[in-house]
C-alpha positions as CSV (number, residue, x, y, z in Angstrom):
1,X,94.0,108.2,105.3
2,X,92.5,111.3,103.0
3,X,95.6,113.1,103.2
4,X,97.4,109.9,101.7
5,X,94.8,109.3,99.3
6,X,95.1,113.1,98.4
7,X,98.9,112.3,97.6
8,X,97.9,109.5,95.1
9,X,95.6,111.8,93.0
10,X,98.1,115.2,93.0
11,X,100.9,112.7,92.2
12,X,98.9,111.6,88.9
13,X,98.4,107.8,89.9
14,X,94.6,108.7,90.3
15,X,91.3,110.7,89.3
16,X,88.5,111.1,91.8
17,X,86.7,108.4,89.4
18,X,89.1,105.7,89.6
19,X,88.0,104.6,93.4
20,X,84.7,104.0,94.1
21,X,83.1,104.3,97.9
22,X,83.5,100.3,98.4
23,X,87.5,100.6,98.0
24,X,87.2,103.8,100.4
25,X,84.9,101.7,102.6
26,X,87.8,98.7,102.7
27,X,90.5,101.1,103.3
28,X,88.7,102.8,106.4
29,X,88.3,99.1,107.9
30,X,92.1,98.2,107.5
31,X,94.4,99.0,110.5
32,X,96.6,101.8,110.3
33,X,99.8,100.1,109.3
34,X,98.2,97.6,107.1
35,X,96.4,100.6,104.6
36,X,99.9,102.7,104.7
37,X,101.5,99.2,103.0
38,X,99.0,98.5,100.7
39,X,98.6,102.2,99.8
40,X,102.3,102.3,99.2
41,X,102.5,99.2,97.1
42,X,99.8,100.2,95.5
43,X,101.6,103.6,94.3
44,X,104.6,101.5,93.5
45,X,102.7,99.2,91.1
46,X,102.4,99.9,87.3
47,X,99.0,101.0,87.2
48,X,98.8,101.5,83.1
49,X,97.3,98.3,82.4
50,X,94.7,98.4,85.0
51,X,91.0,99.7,84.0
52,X,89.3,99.3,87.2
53,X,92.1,100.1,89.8
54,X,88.9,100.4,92.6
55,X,88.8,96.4,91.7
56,X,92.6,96.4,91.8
57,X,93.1,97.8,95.3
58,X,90.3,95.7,96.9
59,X,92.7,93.1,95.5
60,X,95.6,94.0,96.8
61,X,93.4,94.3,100.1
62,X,92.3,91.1,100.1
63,X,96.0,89.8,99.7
64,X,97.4,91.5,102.1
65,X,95.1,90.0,104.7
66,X,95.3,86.6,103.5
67,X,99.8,87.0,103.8
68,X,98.7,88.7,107.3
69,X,96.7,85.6,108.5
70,X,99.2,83.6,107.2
71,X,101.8,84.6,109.1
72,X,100.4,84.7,112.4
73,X,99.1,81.6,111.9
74,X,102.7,80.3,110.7
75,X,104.5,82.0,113.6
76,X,103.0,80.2,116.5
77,X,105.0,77.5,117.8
78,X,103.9,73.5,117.2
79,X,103.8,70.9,119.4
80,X,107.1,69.1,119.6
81,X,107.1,66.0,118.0
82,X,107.7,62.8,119.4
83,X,107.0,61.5,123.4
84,X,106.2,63.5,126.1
85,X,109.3,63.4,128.1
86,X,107.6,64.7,131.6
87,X,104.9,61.7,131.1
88,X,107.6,59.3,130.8
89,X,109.4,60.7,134.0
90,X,106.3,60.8,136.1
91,X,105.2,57.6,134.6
92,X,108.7,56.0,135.7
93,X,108.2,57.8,139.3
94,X,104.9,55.9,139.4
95,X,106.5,52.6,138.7
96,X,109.3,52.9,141.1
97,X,106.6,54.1,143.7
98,X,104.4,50.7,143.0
99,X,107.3,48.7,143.2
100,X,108.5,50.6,146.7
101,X,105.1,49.6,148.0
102,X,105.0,46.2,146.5
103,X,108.2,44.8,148.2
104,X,107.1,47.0,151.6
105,X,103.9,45.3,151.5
106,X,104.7,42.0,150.5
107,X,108.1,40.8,150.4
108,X,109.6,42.9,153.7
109,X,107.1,41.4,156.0
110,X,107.8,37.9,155.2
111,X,111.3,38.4,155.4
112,X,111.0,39.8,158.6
113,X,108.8,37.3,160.0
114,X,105.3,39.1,160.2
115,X,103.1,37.0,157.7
């Protein structure tokens, strides 16, 4: 993380003044990956019109957890609308089973002469 944030003060986008300890703070809490993208959209961005670019990379920060959080929570699959087709089978199994054992119980006896 220093060497990169090295890169953005020798390639002019920053002084030591423009980030204070709180955006170093943030950065050091980010994962790997997620700092290297922010970093480098933040080096891509237009900085001119920006006064407090500490404020403007906690920002960016901030947004790039929020897309993050987002998407994993987008990515996970949702429940399938509509009925439960393995309920339905089992409940049919049931019925057939309760009707089994209604005409064994009841009807096959007195056709065979054991009521």
């Amino acid at each position: 993380m220093c060497i990169v944030s090295i890169g953005l003060y020798t390639a002019g986008k920053l002084t030591f003044a423009d980030l204070d300890e709180r955006a170093f703070e943030a950065l050091k809490e980010f994962p790997t990956d997620g700092a290297l993208a922010v970093l480098n959209q933040f080096v891509e961005s237009n900085l001119d019109h920006v006064s407090n670019k500490s404020a403007y990379l906690c920002g960016m920060m901030k947004t790039h957890r929020q897309k993050q959080k987002l998407s994993t929570t987008n990515s996970t699959p949702s429940a399938p609308k509509g009925p439960d087709e393995e309920k339905i089978k089992v409940r049919r199994m049931l019925s057939m089973v309760r009707g089994i054992y209604i005409l064994m119980y009841y009807f096959f006896p007195r056709v065979l002469g054991y009521s």
